[in-house]
SESE-727426 format. One record per residue (C-alpha): x, z, y. Coordinates in Angstrom, 1 decimal, always signed. Layout:
BEGIN
<<X,Z,Y>> ...
//
This chain:
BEGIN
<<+0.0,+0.0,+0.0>> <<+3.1,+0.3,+1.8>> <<+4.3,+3.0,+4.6>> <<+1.1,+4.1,+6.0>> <<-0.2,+5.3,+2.8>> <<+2.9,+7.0,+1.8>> <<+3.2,+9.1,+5.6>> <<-0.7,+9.8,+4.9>> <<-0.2,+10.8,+1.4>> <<+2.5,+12.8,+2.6>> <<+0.5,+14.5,+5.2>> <<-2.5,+15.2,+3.2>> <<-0.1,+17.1,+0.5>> <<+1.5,+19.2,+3.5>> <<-1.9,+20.2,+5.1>> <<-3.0,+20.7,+1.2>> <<+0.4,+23.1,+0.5>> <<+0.4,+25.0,+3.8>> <<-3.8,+25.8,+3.6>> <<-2.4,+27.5,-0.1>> <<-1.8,+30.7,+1.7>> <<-4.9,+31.4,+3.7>> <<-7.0,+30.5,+0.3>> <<-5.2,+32.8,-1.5>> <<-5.6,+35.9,+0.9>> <<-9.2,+35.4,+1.5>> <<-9.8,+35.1,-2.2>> <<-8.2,+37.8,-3.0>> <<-9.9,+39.8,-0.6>> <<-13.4,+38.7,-1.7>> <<-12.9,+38.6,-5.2>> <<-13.7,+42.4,-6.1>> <<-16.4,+42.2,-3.6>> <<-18.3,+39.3,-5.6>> <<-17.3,+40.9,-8.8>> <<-18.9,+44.8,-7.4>> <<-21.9,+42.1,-5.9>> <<-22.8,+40.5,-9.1>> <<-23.0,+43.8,-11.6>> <<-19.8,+42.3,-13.7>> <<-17.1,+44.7,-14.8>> <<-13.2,+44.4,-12.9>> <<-10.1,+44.0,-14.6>> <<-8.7,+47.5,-12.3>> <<-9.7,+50.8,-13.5>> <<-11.3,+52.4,-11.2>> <<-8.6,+55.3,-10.8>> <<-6.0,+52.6,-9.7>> <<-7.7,+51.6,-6.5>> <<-6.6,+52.6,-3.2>> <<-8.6,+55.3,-1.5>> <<-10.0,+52.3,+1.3>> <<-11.2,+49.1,+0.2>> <<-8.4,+47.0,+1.2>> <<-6.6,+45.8,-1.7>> <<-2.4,+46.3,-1.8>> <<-0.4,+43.4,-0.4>> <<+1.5,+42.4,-3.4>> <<-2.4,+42.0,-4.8>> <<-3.2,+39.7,-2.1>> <<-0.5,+37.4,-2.1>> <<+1.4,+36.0,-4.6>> <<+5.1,+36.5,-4.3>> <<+6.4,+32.9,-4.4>> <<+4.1,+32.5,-0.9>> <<+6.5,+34.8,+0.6>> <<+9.7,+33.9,-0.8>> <<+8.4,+30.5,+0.7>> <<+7.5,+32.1,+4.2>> <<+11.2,+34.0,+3.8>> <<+12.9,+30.3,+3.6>> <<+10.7,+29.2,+6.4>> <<+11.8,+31.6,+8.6>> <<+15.1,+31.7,+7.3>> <<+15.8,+27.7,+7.9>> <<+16.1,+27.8,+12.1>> <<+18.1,+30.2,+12.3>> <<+20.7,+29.1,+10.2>> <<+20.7,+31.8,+7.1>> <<+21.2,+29.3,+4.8>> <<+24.1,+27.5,+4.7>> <<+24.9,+23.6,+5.5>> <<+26.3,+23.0,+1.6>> <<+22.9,+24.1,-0.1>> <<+21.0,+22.1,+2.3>> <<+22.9,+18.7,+1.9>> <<+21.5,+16.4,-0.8>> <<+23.3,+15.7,-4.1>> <<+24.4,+12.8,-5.9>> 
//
C-alpha cells in the first residue's frame, strides 16, 4: 500500500500500546467492584484486603508498565548509554 499505510499502521499500534496503561488501571480498579456488584465470589480473601477500598499499586498495574515508564523517563536524560542504544548488525 506503500508509506502511508505503514506511518498509519504505525500510529495506530502506538496510540493502541500507550492507551495499555490507562485500561489497565481502570480495570483494575473496577474489577472487584463488578465482581462485589454481581454476587460472584473474588479470587482475594477477604482478610488480605486493605482497610480502604483502594486496591495496592503493584495490584493495579502490572510491573512491565512501569519498567516501560522507567525507560521512558530514563531515555532524555541520558541514563542509558549510547552503546545499548545503537543498532546491531
Amino acid at each position: 500500500m506503500g508509506a502511508t499505510a505503514i506511518q498509519m499502521g504505525t500510529l495506530v499500534k502506538l496510540v493502541r500500546v500507550l492507551m495499555l496503561g490507562p485500561v489497565c488501571v481502570i480495570l483494575s480498579i473496577l474489577a472487584p467492584r463488578l465482581c462485589e456488584d454481581s454476587g460472584e465470589p473474588t479470587a482475594r480473601v477477604s482478610a488480605e484486603r486493605p482497610k480502604s477500598n483502594r486496591p495496592p499499586l503493584h495490584h493495579l498495574v502490572p510491573w512491565f508498565i512501569l519498567g516501560f515508564l522507567g525507560m521512558v523517563a530514563a531515555r532524555p536524560f541520558g541514563l542509558i548509554p549510547h552503546a545499548v542504544l545503537a543498532p546491531r548488525d
